[in-house]
C-alpha positions in Angstrom: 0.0 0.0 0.0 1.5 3.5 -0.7 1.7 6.1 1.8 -1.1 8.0 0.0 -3.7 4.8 0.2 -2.6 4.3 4.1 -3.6 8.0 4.4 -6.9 8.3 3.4 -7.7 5.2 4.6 -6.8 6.7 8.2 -8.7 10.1 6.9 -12.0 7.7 6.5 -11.4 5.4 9.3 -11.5 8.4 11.8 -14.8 10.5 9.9 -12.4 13.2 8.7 -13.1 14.8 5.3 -10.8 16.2 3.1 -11.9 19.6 3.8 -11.1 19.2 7.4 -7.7 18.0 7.5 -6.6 20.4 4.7 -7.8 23.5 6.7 -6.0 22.0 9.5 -2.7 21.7 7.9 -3.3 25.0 5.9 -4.2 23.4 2.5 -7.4 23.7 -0.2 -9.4 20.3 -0.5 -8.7 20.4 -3.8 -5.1 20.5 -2.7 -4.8 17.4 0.0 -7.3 15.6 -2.7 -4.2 15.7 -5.2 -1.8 14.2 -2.2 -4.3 11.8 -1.6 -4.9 10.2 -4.7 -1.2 10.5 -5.6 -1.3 12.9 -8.4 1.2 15.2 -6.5 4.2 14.1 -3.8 3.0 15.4 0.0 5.6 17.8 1.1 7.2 16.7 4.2 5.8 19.8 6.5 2.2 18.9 5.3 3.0 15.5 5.9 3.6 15.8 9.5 0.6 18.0 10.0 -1.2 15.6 8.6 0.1 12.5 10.9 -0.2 15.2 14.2 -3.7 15.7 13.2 -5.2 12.3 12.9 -3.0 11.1 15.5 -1.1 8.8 13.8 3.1 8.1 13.3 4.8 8.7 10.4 6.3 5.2 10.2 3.0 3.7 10.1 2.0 6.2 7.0 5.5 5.2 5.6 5.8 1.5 6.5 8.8 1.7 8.3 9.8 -1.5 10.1 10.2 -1.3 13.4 13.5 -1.8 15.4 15.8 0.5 12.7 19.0 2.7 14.7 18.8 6.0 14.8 22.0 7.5 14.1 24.6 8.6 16.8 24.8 12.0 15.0 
């Protein structure tokens, strides 16, 4: 599933339209509808917006296996 699918299907799962969540982010409908359905790449600072506001992580969204080290940076 891409990260686009695994969005809306959060979007749906918790009743959020896509008018909501891109007025929460600071986005048109129109705008997060393009994200959505893949047409356009999410920048990454609506991206996290969007995983704050449905209250979801990132690495879900993204399929990131768990147990991966963080850098020593």
């Amino acid at each position: 599933m891409e990260y686009y699918e695994r969005l809306k299907l959060i979007r749906t799962y918790k009743d959020v339209t896509q008018e909501e969540i891109g007025k929460a982010i600071g986005i048109s409908k129109q705008q997060y509808g393009k994200y959505e359905s893949g047409k356009h790449l999410m920048p990454i600072p609506y991206f996290k917006k969007a995983c704050e506001y449905l209250g979801v992580s990132s690495d879900y969204i993204l399929e990131i296996k768990k147990g991966l080290d963080y850098p020593e940076i």
